[in-house]
C-alpha positions in Angstrom: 78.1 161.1 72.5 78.1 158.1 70.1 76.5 159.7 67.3 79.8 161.9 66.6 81.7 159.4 66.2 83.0 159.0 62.7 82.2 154.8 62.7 78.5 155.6 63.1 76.9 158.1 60.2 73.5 158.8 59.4 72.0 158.7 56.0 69.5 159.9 54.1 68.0 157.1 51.7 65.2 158.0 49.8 62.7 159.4 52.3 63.8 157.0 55.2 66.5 157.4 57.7 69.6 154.7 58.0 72.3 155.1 60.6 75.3 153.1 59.6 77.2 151.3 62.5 80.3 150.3 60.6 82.6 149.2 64.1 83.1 146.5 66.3 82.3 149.1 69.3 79.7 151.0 67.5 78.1 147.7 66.5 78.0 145.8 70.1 75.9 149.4 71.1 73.4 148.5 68.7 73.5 145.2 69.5 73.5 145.0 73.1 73.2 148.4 74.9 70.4 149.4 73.0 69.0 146.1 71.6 65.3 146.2 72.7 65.0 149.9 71.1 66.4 148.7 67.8 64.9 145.1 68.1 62.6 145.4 64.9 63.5 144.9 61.4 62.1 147.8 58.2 59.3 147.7 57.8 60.0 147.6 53.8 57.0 147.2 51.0 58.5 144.2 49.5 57.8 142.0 53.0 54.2 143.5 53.3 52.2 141.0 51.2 54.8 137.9 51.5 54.4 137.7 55.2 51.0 138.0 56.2 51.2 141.3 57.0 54.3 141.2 59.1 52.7 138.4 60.9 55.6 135.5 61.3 58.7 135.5 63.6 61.2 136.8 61.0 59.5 139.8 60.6 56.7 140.7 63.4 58.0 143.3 65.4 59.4 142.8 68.9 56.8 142.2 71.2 54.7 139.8 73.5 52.9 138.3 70.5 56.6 137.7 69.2 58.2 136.4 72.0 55.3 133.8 72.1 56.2 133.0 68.5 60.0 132.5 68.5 59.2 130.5 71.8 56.4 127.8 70.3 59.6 127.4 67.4 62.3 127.1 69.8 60.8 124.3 71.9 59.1 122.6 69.6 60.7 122.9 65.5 64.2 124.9 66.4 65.4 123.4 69.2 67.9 120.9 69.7 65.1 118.7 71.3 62.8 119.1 68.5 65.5 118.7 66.1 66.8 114.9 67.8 63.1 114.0 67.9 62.5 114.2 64.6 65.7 113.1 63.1 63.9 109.4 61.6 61.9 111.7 59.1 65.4 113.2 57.4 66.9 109.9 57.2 63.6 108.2 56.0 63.3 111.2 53.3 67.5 111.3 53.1 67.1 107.7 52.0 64.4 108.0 49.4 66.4 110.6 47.8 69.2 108.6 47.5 67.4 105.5 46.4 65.1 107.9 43.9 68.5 108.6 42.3 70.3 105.3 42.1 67.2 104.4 40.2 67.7 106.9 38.0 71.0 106.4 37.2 70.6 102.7 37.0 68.0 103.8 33.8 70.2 105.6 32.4 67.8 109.1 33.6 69.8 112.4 34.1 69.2 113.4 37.4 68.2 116.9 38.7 69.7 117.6 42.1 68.4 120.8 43.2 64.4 119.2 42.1 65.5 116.0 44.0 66.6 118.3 46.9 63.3 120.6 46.6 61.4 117.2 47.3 63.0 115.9 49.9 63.5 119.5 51.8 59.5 120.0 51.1 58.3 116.8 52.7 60.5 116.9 55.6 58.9 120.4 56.8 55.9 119.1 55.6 56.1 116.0 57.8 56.9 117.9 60.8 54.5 120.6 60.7 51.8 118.7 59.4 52.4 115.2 59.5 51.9 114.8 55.6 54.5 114.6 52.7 53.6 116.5 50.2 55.2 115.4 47.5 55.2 112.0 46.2 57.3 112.0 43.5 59.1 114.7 41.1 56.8 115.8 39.0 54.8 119.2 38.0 53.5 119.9 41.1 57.2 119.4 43.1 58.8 121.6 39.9 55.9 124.2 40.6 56.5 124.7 44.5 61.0 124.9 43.3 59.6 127.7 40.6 57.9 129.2 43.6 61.0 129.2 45.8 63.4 130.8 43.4 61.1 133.4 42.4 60.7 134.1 45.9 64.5 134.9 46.8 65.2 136.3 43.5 61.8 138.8 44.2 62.9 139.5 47.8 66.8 140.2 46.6 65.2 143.0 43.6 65.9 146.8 44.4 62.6 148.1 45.4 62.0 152.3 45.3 59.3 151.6 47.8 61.3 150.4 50.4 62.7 154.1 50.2 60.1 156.2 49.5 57.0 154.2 51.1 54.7 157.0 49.2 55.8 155.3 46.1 54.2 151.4 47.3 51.0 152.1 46.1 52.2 152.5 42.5 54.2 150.0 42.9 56.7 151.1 39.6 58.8 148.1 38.8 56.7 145.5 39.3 58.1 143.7 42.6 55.4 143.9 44.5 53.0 142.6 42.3 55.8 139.9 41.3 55.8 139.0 45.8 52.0 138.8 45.4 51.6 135.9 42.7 54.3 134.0 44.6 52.6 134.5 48.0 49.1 133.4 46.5 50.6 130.5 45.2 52.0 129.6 48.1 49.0 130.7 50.3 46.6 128.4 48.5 49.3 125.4 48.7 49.3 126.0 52.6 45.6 126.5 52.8 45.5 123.1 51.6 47.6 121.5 53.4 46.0 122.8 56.6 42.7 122.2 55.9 43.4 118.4 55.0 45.6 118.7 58.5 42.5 119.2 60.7 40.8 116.9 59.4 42.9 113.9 60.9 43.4 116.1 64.0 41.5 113.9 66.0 42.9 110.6 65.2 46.7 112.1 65.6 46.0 113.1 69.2 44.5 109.8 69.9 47.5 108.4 68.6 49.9 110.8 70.8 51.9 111.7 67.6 51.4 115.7 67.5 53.2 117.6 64.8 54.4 121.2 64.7 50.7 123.2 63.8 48.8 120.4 66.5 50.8 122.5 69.2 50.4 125.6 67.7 46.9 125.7 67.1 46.9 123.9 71.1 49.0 127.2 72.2 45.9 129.2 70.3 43.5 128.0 72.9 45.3 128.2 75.4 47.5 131.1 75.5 50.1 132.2 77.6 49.9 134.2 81.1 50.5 137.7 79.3 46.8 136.8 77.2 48.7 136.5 74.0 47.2 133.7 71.3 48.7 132.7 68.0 46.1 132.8 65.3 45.6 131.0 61.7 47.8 133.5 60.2 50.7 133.0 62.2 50.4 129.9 61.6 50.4 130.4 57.8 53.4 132.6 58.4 55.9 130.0 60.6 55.0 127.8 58.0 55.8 129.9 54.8 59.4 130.9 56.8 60.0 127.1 57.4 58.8 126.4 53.9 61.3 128.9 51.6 64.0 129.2 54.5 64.6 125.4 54.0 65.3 125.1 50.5 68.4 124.1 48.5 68.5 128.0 47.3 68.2 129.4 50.3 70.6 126.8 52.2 73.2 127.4 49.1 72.8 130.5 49.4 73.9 131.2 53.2 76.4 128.5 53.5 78.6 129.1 50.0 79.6 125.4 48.7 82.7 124.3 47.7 83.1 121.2 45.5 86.3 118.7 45.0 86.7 117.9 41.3 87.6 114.4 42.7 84.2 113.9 44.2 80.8 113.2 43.8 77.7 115.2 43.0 76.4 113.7 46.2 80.0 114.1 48.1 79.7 118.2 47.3 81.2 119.6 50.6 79.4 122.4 52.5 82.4 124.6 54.2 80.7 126.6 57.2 83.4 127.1 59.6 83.5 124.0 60.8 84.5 120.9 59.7 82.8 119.6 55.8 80.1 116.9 55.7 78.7 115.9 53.0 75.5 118.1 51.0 72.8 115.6 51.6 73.1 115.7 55.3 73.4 119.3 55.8 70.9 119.7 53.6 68.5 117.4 55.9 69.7 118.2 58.9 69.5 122.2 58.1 65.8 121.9 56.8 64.4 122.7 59.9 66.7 125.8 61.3 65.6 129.2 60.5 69.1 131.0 59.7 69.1 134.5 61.2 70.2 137.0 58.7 72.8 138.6 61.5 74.8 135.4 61.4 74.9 134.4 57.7 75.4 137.4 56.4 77.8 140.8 57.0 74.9 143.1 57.2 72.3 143.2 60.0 69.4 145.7 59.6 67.4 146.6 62.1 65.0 149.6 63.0 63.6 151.6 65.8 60.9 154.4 65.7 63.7 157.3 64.5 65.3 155.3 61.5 66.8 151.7 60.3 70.1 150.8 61.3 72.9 149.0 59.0 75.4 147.3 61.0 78.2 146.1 59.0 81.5 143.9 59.8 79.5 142.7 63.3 
């Protein structure tokens, strides 16, 4: 008897089905009564090529092989744990941001906060999933991967007609996909790298008892868990390309809208996130390693079942 309703309406977009839950009531039905059956998120063209094939937490569909997933990066990057445990490598790369821009300014060099931020953000994740920073200065290559990061959220944010009309993905019309692919091959061979340089030294970090992120990973691939579920190299590759783009200045900017005092600092800019302000270089760090689910930072949650996508707005 929900589907009546007036606060739930079902559209036609393109050739795909969307059923709008625009009501607190309407919404917690969605949400909760019938969460597993609309647990999955579109499967749209413009995610195809970015993430592996739908193969990373954010977008794999609900499932065993899933679960496994969102559990590895709950207990051992997400959690508050994980998070505590690896607190000295934000304030060692906090610090060198901060003392890379004193410098600076003490040379009388303008200084470029969002590349300083791209840095620091970068070797953080890199240092926790694979024990290696991996940039050492600003430069071309750090420039490269904050090119790679905006292009990335700008392509993702583009009106695709394939998303509704999934006949049309092949020809890809405007471009987007195509667009998605050179980022994601970019990023793919950065990551390819970095892991193949990773295992290298795998020995001599277990030796040492100082196991990063992809160490336990590639230790849950082995092993498995009791349902017979194993992650594999491209999971991997994807948990690392969600921490990698989901931890940048654009992206944190762009979930948690700033606010800046005309009586402060560039390094004083407040983030406001209902709660109280701290200041942007310690949010920054300490949200570098969180994953923010699109439900809670922004007013539209989209999920999807076998029967059609849902919008649910004002949740």
């Amino acid at each position: 008897t929900l589907f009546w309703r007036p606060y739930v309406m079902y559209l036609r977009m393109g050739t795909c089905g969307v059923v709008v839950a625009s009501s607190p009531s309407a919404a917690r039905t969605f949400l909760k009564a019938l969460d597993a059956r609309f647990a999955n998120r579109p499967a749209v063209a413009s995610a195809a090529d970015i993430t592996y094939g739908r193969q990373n937490m954010v977008f794999a569909n609900y499932g065993p092989k899933w679960k496994l997933m969102r559990k590895l990066a709950s207990v051992h990057l997400l959690g508050a744990r994980a998070v505590a445990d690896w607190a000295s490598v934000r304030r060692d790369e906090a610090g060198r941001a901060l003392r890379g821009m004193a410098e600076a300014a003490e040379a009388g060099r303008a200084v470029v906060v969002p590349e300083v931020l791209v840095c620091a953000l970068a070797n953080i994740v890199g240092q926790i999933t694979v024990s290696k920073r991996v940039f050492d200065a600003q430069g071309d290559e750090s420039s490269s991967y904050k090119e790679m990061i905006v292009s990335l959220l700008t392509g993702t944010g583009l009106f695709n007609i394939s998303d509704f009309v999934p006949a049309l993905s092949r020809l890809d019309l405007q471009g987007v996909q195509a667009r998605l692919r050179r980022v994601h091959r970019q990023f793919d061979g950065l990551i390819t790298k970095l892991l193949a340089e990773h295992a290298a030294t795998a020995e001599q970090r277990a030796r040492e008892g100082r196991l990063d992120f992809v160490d336990r990973l590639r230790a849950s691939s082995k092993d498995g868990d009791g349902d017979g579920e194993t992650i594999t190299e491209v999971n991997i590759k994807g948990l690392i390309f969600v921490s990698s783009h989901t931890s940048s200045p654009q992206s944190f900017l762009i979930n948690h809208r700033p606010h800046a005092s005309s009586n402060r600092t560039t390094t004083s800019l407040n983030i406001v996130d209902s709660g109280s302000p701290s200041t942007c270089t310690d949010r920054c760090a300490s949200s570098s390693v969180r994953v923010h689910d699109t439900g809670t930072t922004h007013p539209m949650h989209a999920m999807q079942s076998s029967e059609a996508a849902v919008v649910v707005v004002g949740a």
